[in-house]
C-alpha positions in Angstrom: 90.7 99.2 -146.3 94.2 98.8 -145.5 93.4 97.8 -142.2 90.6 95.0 -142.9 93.3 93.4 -145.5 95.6 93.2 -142.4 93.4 92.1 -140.1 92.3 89.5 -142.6 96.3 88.2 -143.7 96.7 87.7 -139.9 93.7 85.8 -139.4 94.4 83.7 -142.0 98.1 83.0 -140.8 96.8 82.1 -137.7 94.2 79.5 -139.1 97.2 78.5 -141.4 99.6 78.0 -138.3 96.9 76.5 -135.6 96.3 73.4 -138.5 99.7 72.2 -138.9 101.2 70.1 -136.4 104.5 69.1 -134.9 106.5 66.3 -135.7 108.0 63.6 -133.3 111.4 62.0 -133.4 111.4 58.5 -131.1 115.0 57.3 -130.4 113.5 54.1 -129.1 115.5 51.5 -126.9 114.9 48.4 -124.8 115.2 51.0 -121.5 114.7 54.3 -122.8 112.8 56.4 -125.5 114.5 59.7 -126.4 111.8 61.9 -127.8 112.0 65.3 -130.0 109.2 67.6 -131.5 109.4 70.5 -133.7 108.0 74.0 -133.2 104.7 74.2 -134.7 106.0 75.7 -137.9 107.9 72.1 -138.3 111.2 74.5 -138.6 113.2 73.6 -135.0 113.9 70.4 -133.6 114.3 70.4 -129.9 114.5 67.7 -127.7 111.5 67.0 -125.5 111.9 64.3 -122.5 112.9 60.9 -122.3 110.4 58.3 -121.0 110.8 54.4 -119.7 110.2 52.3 -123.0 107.5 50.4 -121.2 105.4 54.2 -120.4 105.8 55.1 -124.5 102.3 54.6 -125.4 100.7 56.4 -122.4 103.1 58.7 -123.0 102.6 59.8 -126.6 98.6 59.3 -126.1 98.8 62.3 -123.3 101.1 64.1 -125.6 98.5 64.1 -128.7 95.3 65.1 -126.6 97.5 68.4 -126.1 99.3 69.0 -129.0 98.9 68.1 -133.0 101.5 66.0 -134.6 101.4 65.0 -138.0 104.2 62.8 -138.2 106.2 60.5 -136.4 109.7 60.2 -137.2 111.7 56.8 -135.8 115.2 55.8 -135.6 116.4 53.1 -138.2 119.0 51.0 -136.4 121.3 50.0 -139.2 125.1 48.6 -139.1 127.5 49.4 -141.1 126.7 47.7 -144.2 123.5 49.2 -144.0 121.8 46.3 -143.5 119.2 46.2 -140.2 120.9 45.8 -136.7 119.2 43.3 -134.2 117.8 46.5 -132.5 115.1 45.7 -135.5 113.8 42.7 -133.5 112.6 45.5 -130.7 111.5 48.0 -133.1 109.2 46.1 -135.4 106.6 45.8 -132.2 107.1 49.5 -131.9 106.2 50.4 -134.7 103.2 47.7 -134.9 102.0 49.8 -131.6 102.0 53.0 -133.4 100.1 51.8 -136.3 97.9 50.0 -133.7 97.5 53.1 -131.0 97.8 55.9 -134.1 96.7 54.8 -137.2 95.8 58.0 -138.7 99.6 59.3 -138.1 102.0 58.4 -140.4 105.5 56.9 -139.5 108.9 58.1 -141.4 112.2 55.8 -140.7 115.5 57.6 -140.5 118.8 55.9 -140.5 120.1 56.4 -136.6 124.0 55.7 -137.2 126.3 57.5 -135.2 123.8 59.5 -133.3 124.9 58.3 -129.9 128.1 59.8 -130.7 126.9 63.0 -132.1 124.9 63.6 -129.2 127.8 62.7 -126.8 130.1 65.0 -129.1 127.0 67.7 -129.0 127.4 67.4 -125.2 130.8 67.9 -124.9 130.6 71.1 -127.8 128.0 72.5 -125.5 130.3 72.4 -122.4 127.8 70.0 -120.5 129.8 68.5 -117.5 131.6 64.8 -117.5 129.1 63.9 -114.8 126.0 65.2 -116.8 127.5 63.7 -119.8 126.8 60.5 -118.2 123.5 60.7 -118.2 121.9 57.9 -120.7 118.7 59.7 -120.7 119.9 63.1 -122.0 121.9 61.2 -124.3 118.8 59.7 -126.0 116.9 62.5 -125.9 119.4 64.6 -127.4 119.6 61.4 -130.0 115.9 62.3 -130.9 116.5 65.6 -131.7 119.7 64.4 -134.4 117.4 62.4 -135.8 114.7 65.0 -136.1 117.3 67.4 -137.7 118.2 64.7 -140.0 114.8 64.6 -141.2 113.8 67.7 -141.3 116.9 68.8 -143.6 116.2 65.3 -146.0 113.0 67.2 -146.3 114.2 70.4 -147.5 
């Protein structure tokens, strides 16, 4: 008897597990998209690639036949004053093309300040080299995952 409740716990862990999805973090720029996914448990943020702005649609479309997400998660570009930077202007389309491309996905906004400099401060806290350090892409992609985290913990 003991055995058949096991057996049946794991299986239903398993089913539990194999239905949720990952979520995606999109440090999106005019050159660049950082992107970052969680583990399937929606614990870990890690960072995942970086990808030409104009290949982001292709992109995320090849990445959902493969894997579930159930969220995307998007920088905010804010200044100081919290009011929207003029990043906005490039986002809005963005996020019209995820609603477009992905409607049944929904989209979370998380403020991005200072996450350049967090990742570059990550960089040099992981002892990453100054010419490594200079690389834009690992910089947004590591961007991505700070925003991730920052999500993740707000939902906590």
């Amino acid at each position: 008897m003991d055995k058949i409740l096991n057996e049946l716990k794991e299986l239903s862990l398993r089913l539990f597990f194999e239905k949720m999805g990952r979520i995606l973090a999109i440090d999106y720029g005019q050159k660049r998209v950082g992107i970052a996914a969680t583990d399937p448990l929606q614990l870990i943020a890690n960072g995942l690639t970086t990808v030409p702005s104009g290949e982001i649609f292709p992109f995320l479309k090849n990445y959902l036949a493969k894997e579930k997400v159930d969220r995307f998660v998007v920088g905010l570009p804010r200044q100081m004053n919290y009011e929207p930077s003029e990043s906005m202007r490039f986002i809005k389309p963005f996020l019209n093309g995820l609603k477009k491309y992905f409607p049944d996905i929904p989209v979370s906004m998380v403020d991005e300040r200072f996450t350049s400099k967090l990742a570059f401060q990550t960089m040099i806290d992981s002892g990453i080299g100054r010419m490594k350090r200079r690389d834009k892409a690992l910089v947004d992609q590591i961007s991505a995952t700070i925003i991730l985290q920052s999500y993740l913990e707000q939902q906590r």
